[in-house]
N, C-alpha and C positions, 0 to 999 in steps of 0.2 A: 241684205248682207249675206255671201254668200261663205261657209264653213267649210274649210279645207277637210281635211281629213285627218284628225286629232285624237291618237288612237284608235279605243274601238269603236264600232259603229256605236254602242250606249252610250259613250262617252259624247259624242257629237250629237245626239238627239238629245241629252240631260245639256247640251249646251243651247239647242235652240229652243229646246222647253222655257229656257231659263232664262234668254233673253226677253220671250214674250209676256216673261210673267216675273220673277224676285229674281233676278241674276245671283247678288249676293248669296241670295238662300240655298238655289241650284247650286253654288259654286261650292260652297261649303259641305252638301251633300254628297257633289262630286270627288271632294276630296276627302270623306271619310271615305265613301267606297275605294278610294284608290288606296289610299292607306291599309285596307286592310289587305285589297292583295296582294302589297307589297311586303305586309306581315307576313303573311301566308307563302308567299314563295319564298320568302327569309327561313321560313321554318321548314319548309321542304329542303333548301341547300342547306339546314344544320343537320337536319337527320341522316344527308348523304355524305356529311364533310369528312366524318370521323370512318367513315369505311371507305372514303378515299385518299385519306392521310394512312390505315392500316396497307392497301393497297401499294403506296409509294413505299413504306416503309420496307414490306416485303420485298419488293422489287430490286429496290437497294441490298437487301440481306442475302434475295440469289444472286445479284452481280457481284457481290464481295467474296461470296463462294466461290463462286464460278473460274474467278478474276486472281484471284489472291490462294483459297486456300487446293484447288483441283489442280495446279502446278503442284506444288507442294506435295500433296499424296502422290503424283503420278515419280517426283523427283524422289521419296522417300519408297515407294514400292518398288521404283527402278532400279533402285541401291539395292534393296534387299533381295528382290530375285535375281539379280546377278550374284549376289554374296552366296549364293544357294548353288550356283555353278563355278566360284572359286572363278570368276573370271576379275 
């Protein structure tokens, strides 16, 4: 029987290990390890979530500046330095 290519290459040798010998047991082995690195990269994307959520956050707070309140000052200083030439 010939084995496609099923993930990574350990992946596919703990399959034909495992056919030659206790599938079951291989199988179960197979999937604690993959478990954990699916733990494991779970816990790398929580460490980066929250300084990518800070990231967005910020982004939005200079486009609201930007957007909203730099009209405003530039309308509000325009006032005034003209009130300063009486025009």
């Amino acid at each position: 029987m010939k084995i496609q290519n099923f993930g990574s290459p350990m992946t596919t040798e703990m399959i034909k290990i495992g056919m030659q010998t206790n599938l079951a047991e291989m199988m179960r082995k197979l999937l604690n390890l993959m478990e954990i690195d699916i733990n494991d990269q779970l816990e790398k994307l929580m460490k980066v979530l929250p300084e990518l959520t800070y990231l967005i956050v910020g982004a939005v707070l200079i486009f609201f500046v930007l957007v909203v309140l730099v009209p405003v000052m530039q309308v509000y200083m325009g006032t005034f330095a003209f009130s300063a030439f009486n025009v």
